[in-house]
KOLMI-956488 format. One record per residue (C-alpha): residue in one letter; x, y, z. Coordinates in Angstrom, 2 decimals, always signed. Layout:
<rs>
A;X;Y;Z .
...
</rs>
This chain:
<rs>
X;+45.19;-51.04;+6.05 .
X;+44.97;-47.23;+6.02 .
X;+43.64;-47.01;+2.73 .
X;+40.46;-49.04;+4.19 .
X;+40.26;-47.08;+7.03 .
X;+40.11;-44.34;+4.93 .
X;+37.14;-45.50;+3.27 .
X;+35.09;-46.60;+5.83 .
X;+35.54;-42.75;+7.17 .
X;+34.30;-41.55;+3.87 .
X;+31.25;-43.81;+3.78 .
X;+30.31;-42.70;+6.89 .
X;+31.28;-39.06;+6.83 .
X;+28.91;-39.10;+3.78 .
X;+26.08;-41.12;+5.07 .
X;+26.41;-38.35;+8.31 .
X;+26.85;-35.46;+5.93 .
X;+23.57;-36.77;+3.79 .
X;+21.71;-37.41;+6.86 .
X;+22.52;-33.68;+8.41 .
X;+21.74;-32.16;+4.73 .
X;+18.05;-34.12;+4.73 .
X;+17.36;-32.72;+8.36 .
X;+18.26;-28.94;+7.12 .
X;+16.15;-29.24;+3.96 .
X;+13.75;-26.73;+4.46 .
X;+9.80;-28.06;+4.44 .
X;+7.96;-26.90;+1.39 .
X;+5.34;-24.04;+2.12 .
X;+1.78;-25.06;+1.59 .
X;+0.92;-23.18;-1.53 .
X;-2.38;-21.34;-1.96 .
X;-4.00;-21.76;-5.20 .
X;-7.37;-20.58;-4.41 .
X;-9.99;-18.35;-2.71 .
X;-13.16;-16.13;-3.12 .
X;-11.81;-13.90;-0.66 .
X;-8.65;-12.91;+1.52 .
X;-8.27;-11.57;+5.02 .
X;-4.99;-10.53;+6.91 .
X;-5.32;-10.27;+10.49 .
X;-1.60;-8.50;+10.93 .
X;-2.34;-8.76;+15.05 .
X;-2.88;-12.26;+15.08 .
X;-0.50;-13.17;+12.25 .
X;-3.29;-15.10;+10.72 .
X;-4.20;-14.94;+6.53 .
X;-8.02;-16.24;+6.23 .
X;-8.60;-17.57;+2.84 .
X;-12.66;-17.36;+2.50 .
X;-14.99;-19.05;+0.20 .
X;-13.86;-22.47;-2.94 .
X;-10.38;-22.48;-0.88 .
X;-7.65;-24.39;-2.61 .
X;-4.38;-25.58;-1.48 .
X;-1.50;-27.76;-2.53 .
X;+1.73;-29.11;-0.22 .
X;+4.34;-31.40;-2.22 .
X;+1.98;-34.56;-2.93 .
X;-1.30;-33.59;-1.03 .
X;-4.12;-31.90;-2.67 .
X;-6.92;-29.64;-0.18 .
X;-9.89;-27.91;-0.64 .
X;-12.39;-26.41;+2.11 .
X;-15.00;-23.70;+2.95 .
X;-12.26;-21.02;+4.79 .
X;-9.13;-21.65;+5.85 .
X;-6.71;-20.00;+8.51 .
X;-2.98;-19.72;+7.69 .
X;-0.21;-19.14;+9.61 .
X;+2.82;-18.28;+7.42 .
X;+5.59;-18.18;+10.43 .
X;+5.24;-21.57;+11.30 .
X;+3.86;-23.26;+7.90 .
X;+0.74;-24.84;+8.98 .
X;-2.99;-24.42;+8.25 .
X;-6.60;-24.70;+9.99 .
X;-8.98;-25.58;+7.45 .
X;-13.28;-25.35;+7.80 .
X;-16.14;-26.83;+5.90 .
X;-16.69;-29.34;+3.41 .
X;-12.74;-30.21;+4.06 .
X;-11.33;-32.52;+1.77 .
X;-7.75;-33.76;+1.16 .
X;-6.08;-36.42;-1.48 .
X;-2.66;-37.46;-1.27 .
X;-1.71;-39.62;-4.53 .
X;-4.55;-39.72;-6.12 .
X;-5.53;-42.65;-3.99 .
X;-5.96;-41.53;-0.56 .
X;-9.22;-38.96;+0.25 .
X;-9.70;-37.42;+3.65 .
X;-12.74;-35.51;+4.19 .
X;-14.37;-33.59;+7.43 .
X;-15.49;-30.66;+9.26 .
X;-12.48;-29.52;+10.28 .
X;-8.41;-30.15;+10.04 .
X;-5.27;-29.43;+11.15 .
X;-2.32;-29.54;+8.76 .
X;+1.09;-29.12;+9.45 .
X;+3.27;-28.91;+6.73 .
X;+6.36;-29.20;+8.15 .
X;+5.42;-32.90;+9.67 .
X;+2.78;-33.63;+7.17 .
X;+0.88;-34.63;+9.94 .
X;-3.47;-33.91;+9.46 .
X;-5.70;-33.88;+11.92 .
X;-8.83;-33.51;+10.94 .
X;-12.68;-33.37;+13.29 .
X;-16.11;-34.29;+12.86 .
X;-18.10;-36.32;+9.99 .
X;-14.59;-37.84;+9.21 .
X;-13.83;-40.52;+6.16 .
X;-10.72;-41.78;+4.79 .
X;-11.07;-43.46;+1.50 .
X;-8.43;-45.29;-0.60 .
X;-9.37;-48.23;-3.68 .
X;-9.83;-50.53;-0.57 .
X;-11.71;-49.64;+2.07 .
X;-13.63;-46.41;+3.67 .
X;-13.04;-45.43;+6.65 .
X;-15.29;-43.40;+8.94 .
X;-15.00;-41.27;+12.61 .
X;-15.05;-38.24;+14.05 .
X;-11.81;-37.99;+15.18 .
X;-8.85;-38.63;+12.94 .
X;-5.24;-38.00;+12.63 .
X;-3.14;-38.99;+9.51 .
X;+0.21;-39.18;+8.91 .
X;+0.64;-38.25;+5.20 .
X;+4.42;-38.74;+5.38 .
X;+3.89;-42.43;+6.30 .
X;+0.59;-42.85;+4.87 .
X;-1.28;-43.84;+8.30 .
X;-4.27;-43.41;+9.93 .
X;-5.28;-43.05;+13.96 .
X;-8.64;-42.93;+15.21 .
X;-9.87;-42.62;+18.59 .
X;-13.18;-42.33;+20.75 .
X;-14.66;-44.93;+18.07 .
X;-14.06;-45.51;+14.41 .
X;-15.63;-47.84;+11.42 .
X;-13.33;-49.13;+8.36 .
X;-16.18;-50.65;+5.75 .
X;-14.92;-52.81;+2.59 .
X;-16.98;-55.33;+0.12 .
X;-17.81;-57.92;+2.78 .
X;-16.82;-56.61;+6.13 .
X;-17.66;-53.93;+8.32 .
X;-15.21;-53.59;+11.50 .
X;-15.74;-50.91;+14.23 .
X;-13.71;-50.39;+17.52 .
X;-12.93;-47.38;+19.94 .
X;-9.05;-46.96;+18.32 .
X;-8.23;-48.23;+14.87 .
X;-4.85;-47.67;+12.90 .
X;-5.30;-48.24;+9.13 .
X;-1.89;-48.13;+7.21 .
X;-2.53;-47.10;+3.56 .
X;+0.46;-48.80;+1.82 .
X;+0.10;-52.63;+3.03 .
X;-3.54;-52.11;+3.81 .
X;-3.56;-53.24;+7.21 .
X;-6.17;-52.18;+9.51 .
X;-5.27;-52.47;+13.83 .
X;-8.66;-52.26;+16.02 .
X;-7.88;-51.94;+19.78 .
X;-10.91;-51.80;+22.70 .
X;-14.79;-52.85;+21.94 .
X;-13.70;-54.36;+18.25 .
X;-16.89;-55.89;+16.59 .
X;-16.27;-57.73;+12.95 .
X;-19.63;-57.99;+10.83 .
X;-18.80;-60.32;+8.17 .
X;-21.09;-62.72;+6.14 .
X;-21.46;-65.68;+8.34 .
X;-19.91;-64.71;+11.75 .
X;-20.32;-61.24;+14.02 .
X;-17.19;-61.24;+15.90 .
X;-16.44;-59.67;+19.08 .
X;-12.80;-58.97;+20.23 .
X;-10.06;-56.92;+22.49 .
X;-7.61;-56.89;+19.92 .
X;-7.68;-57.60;+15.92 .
X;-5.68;-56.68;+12.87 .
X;-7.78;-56.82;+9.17 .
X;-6.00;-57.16;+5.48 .
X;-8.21;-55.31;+3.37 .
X;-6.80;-57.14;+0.38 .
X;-6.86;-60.81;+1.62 .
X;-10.14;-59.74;+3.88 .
X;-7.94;-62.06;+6.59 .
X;-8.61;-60.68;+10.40 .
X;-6.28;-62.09;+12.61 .
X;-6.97;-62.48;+16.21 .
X;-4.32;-60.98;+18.79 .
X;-6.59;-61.50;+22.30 .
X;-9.37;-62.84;+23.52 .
X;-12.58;-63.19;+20.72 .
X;-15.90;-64.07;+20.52 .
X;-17.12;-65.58;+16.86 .
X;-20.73;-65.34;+16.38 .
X;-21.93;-67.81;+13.71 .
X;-25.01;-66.56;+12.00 .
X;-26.88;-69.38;+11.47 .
X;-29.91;-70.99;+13.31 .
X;-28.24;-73.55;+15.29 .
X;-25.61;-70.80;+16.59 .
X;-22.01;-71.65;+16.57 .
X;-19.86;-69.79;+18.45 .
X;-16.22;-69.83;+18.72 .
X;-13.70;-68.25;+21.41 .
X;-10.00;-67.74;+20.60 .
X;-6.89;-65.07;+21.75 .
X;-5.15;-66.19;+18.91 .
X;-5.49;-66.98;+15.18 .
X;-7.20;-65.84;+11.80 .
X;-10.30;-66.16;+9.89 .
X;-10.54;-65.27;+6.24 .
X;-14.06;-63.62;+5.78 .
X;-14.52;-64.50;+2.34 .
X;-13.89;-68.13;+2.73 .
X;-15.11;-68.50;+5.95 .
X;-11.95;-70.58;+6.93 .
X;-10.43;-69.97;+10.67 .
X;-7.31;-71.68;+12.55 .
X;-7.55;-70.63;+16.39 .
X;-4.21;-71.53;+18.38 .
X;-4.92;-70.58;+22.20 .
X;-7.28;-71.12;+24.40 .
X;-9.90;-72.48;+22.03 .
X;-13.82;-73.00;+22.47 .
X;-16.40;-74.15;+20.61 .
X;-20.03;-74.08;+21.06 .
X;-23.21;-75.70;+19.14 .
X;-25.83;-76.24;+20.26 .
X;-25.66;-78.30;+23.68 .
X;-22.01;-79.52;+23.04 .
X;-18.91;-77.69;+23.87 .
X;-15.59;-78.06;+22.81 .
X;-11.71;-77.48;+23.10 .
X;-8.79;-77.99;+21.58 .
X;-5.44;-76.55;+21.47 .
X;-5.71;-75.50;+17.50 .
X;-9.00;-75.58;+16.01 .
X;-9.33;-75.50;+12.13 .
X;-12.88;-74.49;+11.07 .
X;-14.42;-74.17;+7.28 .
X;-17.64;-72.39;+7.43 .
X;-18.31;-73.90;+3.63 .
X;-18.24;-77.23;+4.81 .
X;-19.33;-76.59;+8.44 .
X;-16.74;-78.58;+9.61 .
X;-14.15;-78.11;+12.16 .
X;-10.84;-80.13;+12.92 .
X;-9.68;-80.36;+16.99 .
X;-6.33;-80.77;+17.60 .
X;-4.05;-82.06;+20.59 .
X;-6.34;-82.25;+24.54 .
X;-9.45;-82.27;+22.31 .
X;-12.61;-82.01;+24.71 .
X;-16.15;-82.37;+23.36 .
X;-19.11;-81.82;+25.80 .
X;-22.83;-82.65;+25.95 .
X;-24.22;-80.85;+28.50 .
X;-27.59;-82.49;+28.64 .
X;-26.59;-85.87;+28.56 .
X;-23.65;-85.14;+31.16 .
X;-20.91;-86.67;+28.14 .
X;-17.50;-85.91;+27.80 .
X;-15.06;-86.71;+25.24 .
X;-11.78;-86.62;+25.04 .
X;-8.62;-87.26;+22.90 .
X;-6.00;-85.31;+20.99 .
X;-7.77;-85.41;+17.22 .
X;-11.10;-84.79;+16.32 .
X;-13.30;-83.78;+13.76 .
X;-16.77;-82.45;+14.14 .
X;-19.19;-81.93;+11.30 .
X;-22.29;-79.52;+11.94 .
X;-23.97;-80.05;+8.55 .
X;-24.70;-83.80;+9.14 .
X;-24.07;-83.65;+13.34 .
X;-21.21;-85.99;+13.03 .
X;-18.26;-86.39;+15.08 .
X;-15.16;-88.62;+15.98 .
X;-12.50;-88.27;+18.19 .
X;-9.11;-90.19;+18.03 .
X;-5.18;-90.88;+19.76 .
X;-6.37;-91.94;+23.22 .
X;-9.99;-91.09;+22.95 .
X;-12.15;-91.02;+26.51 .
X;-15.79;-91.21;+26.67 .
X;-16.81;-89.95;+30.26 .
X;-20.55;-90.56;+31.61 .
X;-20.66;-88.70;+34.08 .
X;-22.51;-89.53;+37.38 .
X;-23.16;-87.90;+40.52 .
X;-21.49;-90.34;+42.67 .
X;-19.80;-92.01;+39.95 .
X;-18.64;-91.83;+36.38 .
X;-17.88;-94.24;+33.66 .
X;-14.74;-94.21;+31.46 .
X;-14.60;-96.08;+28.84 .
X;-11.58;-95.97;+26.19 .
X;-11.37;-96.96;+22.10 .
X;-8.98;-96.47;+19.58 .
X;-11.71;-93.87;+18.11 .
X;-14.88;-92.37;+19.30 .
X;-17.87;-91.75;+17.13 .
X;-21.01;-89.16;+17.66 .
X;-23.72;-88.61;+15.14 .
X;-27.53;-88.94;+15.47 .
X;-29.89;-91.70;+14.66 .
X;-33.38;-90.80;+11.83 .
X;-35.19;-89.41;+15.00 .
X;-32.55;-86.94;+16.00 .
X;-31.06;-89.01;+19.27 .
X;-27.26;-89.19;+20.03 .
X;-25.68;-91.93;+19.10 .
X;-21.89;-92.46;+20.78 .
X;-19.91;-95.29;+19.54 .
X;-16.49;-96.76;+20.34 .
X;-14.29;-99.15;+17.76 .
X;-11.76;-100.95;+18.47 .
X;-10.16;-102.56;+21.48 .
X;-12.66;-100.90;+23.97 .
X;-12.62;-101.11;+27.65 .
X;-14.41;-99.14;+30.32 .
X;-14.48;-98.33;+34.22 .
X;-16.39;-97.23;+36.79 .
X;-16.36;-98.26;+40.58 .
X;-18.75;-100.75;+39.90 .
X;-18.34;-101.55;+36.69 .
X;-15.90;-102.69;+34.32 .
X;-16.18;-104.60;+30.80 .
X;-14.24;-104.87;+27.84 .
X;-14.91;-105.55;+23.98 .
X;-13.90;-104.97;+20.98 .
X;-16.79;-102.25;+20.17 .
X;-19.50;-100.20;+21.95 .
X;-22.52;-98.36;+20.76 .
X;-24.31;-95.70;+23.45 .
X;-27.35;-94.57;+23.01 .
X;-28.22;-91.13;+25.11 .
X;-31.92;-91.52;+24.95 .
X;-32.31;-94.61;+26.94 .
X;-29.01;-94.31;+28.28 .
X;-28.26;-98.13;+27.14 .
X;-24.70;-99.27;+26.36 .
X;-24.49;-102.46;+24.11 .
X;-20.73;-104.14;+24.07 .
X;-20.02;-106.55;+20.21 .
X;-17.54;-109.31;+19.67 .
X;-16.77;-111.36;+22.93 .
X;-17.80;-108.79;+25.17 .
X;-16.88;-109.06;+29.38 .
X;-18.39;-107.41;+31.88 .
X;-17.95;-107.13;+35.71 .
X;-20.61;-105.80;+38.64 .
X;-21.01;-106.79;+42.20 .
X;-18.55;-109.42;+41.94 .
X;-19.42;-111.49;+39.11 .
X;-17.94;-111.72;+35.49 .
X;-20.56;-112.09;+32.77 .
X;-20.35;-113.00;+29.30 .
X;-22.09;-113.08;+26.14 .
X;-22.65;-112.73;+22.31 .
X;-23.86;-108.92;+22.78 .
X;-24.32;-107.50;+26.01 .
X;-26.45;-103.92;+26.79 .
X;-26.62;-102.34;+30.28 .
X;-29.29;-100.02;+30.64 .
X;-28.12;-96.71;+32.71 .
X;-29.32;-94.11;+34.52 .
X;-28.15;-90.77;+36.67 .
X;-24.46;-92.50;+37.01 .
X;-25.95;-95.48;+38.10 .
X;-26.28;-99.27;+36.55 .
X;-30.25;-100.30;+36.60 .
X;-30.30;-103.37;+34.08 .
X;-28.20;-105.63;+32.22 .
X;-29.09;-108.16;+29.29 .
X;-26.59;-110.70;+27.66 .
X;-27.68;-112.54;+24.72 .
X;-26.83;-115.54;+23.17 .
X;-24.21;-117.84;+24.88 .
X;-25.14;-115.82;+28.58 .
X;-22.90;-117.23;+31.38 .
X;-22.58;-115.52;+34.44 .
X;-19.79;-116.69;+37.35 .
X;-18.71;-115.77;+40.89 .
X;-15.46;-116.87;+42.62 .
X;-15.38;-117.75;+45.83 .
X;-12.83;-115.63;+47.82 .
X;-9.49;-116.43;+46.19 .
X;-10.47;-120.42;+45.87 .
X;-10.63;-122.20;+42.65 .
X;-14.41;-122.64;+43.07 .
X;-16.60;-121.02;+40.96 .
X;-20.06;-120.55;+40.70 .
X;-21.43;-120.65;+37.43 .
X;-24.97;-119.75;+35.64 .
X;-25.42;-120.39;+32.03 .
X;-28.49;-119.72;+29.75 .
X;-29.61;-118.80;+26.27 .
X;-30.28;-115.39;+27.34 .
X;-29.63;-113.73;+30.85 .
X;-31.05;-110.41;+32.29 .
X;-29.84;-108.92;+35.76 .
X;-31.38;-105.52;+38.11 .
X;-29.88;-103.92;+39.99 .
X;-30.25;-101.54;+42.94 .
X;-28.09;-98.80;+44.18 .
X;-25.07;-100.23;+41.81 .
X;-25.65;-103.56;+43.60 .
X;-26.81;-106.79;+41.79 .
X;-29.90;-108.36;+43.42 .
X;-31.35;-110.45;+41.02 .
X;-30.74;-112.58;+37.34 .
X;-33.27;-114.14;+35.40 .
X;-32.09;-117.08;+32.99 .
X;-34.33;-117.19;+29.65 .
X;-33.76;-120.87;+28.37 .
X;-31.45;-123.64;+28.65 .
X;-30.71;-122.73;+31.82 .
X;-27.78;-124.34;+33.77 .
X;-26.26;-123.37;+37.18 .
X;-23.08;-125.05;+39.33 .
X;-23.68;-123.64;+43.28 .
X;-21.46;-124.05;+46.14 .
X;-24.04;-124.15;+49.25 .
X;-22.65;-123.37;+52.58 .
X;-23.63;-123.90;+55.89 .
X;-22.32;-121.31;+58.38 .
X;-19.44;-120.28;+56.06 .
X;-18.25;-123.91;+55.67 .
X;-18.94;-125.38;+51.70 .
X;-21.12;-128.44;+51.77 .
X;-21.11;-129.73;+48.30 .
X;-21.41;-128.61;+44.43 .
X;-25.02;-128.71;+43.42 .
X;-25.65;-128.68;+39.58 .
X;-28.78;-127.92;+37.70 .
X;-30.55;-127.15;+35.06 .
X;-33.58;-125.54;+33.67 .
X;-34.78;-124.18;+31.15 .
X;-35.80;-120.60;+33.47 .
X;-33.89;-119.94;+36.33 .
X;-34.22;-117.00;+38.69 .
X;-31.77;-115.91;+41.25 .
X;-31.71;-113.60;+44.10 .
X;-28.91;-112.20;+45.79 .
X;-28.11;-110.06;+48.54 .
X;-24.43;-108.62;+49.82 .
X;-23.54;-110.19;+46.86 .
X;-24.21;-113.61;+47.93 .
X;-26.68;-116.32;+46.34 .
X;-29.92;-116.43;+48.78 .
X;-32.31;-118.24;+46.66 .
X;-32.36;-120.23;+43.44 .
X;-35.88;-120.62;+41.69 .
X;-35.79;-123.56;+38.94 .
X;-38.87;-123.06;+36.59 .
X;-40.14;-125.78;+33.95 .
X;-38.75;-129.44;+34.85 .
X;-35.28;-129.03;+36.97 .
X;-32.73;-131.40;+37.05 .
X;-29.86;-131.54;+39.17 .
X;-27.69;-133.08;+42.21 .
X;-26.10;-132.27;+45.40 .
X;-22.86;-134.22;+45.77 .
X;-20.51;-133.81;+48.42 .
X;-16.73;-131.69;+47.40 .
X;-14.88;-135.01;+47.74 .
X;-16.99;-136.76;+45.15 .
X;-17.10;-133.75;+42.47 .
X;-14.73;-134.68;+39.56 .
X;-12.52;-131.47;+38.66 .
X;-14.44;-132.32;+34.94 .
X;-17.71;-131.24;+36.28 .
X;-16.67;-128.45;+38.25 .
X;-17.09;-126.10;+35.03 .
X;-19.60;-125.71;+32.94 .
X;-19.48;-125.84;+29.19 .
X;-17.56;-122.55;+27.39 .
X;-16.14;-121.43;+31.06 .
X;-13.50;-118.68;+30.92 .
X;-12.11;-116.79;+34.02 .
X;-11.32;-113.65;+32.16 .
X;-10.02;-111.22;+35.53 .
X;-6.46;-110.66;+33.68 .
X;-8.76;-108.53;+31.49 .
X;-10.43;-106.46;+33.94 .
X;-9.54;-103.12;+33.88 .
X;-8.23;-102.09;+37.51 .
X;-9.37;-98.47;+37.48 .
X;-9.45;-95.87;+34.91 .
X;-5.77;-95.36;+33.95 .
X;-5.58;-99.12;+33.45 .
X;-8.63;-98.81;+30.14 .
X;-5.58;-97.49;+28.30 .
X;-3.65;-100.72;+28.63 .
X;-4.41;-104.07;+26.39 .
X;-3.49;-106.39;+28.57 .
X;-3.97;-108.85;+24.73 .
X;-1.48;-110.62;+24.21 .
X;+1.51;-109.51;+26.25 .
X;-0.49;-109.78;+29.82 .
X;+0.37;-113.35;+31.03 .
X;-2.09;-114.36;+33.85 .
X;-2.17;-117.89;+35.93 .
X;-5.34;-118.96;+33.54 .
X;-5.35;-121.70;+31.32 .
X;-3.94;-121.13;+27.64 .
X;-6.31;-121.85;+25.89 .
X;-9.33;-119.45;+27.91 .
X;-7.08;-116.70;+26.57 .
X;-7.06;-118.67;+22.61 .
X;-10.92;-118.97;+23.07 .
X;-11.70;-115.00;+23.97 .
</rs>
């Protein structure tokens, strides 16, 4: 046990005795080798070397116009066409400089560059370490490679692992962005500058991209960039933000990941989800994992959700949004659901494929394809085509009424349904009422029909081209009759507000409807 003891003392004893032996080594004097003339200035204890000086300290080479010495405390004030290599690999040059040999430490003044295999580096105010082969510039500096050109008001540039820090005002010229930062570092070998606060990228082409980060990199010679906080993007009149954002300036495309938001500002469109990818070459887009479309309206908006969310442009150069699969939607006064949706922003018209359902002011309308025309957060038209029924239920009765056609078109005013127009094969089941009370089922048909509505109540129905129908009192209407052909009371599918377009309610919601409405849709 002693014997160890005894050698950990003699590690350390010799590890203090080095340490106290490298801390008396005395500095080398700066040596010298050159001048056209010499002054000694015995009062000021100052030799001035005048005219091709030359001096050498350990691995540092200088030359200058005159030079001051001051041989009591081994450092040197050099003027002129300075210059200084360390290595063979590092060159300093200025107006002035500062050298102490005892620290190694240079500062040198005015008209200042810094040079190694790399980069150049220019300022007018410099210091370098030479022992640790760094340098520090303040009040404004420029490090210049083969692609790059970075400027900022204080700049560290370490020599050995050629890593350049910019602090305050940074701006990054590179050959597709200009970018504009608090805080960067560069590697002058990889030509990666990483972001380390907040940064504006400038894309240089026509349309304009510009990107916001406080953290991540970008590789200037492939143009590739991965931003992880506080991400934005803009192009043209979308925005867009993600938590991590992984851009390719090659392929103009950029991948959004987790609370992806994408924004069209002119056509008041959100979208949302947490994966994306948006393509700026072709003006392509989809977003994924609980994608939201919001229209957004001034007293209401629509929400409508899909298991993905497509946005490109159509040959004229209009937006195009579309939703696949499983889509349902919300706003206060509507609702639908289908199993795909295709928006167009330049009419504002959304059509709803495969067994689309719909529900305004009341009633719950079907069809082959249905469109609603929109406008300014507001419902104006609606068309269903092919297989158009349209039904109302009275209250929370089991009476229905019913209007069926070929194809069906309904306006609207202020969000409220005043009128439907029945283009062929018209047929129609009504429930007339005197003073509240139901006086019979009248059924009709025609081949045009027109309604008109008000409080969301039948006030008139117009039969064009050869009507036929009946009034029969409630006791004489056999349950048979009481539906029309292809009737399905679909409210177990009506989204309730818009949390509720995230749930399918297919097939696990069980509602009191007959089995085989929910077989048919």
């Amino acid at each position: 046990m002693l014997r160890i003891w005894g050698i950990i003392w003699c590690i350390c004893l010799g590890g203090l005795i080095g340490n106290i032996s490298a801390q008396n080594k005395k500095p080398a004097k700066i040596d010298i080798k050159h001048a056209d003339n010499l002054k000694i200035d015995n009062l000021k204890k100052i030799n001035k070397f005048i005219g091709n000086v030359h001096m050498t300290h350990e691995n540092m080479l200088m030359w200058c116009d005159s030079l001051y010495q001051y041989p009591d405390s081994n450092y040197i004030e050099a003027f002129g066409h300075v210059r200084a290599r360390q290595n063979d690999s590092i060159h300093l040059a200025g107006d002035y400089m500062h050298y102490d040999g005892n620290t190694k430490m240079v500062k040198i003044r005015n008209n200042v560059s810094l040079r190694d295999p790399k980069i150049t580096l220019t300022t007018n105010f410099l210091d370098y370490d030479g022992l640790f082969e760094i340098g520090y510039y303040f009040n404004g500096g420029q490090i210049k490679d083969s692609v790059t050109v970075l400027t900022s008001k204080l700049g560290n540039y370490f020599t050995k692992t050629k890593l350049a820090y910019f602090k305050d005002s940074v701006r990054v010229d590179a050959p597709d962005y200009i970018i504009h930062s608090d805080t960067l570092k560069y590697q002058t070998e990889t030509k990666v500058v990483s972001i380390l606060g907040p940064t504006n990228i400038y894309g240089k082409g026509e349309e304009g991209t510009t990107l916001y980060s406080e953290d991540g990199w970008y590789n200037t010679l492939t143009g590739h960039a991965e931003l992880y906080k506080n991400n934005h993007i803009t192009y043209l009149t979308y925005g867009g933000t993600a938590k991590t954002m992984v851009i390719d300036s090659i392929t103009q495309e950029a991948l959004l990941i987790d609370d992806v938001v994408l924004t069209d500002t002119v056509n008041d469109v959100i979208v949302k989800g947490n994966y994306g990818m948006v393509n700026q070459k072709s003006n392509n887009a989809f977003v994924t994992d609980r994608a939201l479309l919001i229209l957004a309206g001034k007293q209401d908006s629509l929400f409508l959700h899909g298991d993905t969310l497509f946005l490109n442009k159509d040959t004229l150069g209009n937006n195009i949004l579309k939703a696949y699969y499983k889509v349902r939607f919300y706003s206060k006064d509507l609702q639908g659901v289908g199993d795909s949706v295709v928006y167009l922003t330049v009419d504002s018209m959304i059509s709803i494929y495969k067994r689309p359902v719909i529900w305004a002011s009341g009633n719950q309308m079907t069809g082959e394809i249905i469109s609603i025309l929109t406008g300014k957060g507001t419902v104006k038209e609606f068309y269903l085509k092919n297989q158009a029924m349209m039904i109302a239920r009275r209250e929370e009765t089991e009476i229905f009424d019913q209007l069926k056609g070929r194809n069906m078109t309904g306006y609207f005013k202020d969000n409220e349904l005043y009128r439907v127009f029945v283009d062929g094969n018209g047929e129609s089941i009504y429930y007339p009422d005197d003073k509240g009370a139901i006086i019979g089922m009248n059924r009709a048909t025609s081949s045009n029909i027109r309604i008109e509505i008000k409080n969301r109540k039948v006030t008139d129905i117009i039969f064009i081209n050869k009507p036929e129908g009946e009034l029969n009192p409630l006791f004489l209407v056999d349950p048979e009759e009481a539906r029309l052909k292809g009737f399905q009371w679909l409210k177990y599918l009506q989204p309730k507000d818009k949390h509720d377009i995230f749930n399918n309610p297919l097939p696990e919601t069980k509602e009191p409807v007959k089995q085989e409405e929910k077989e048919d849709y």
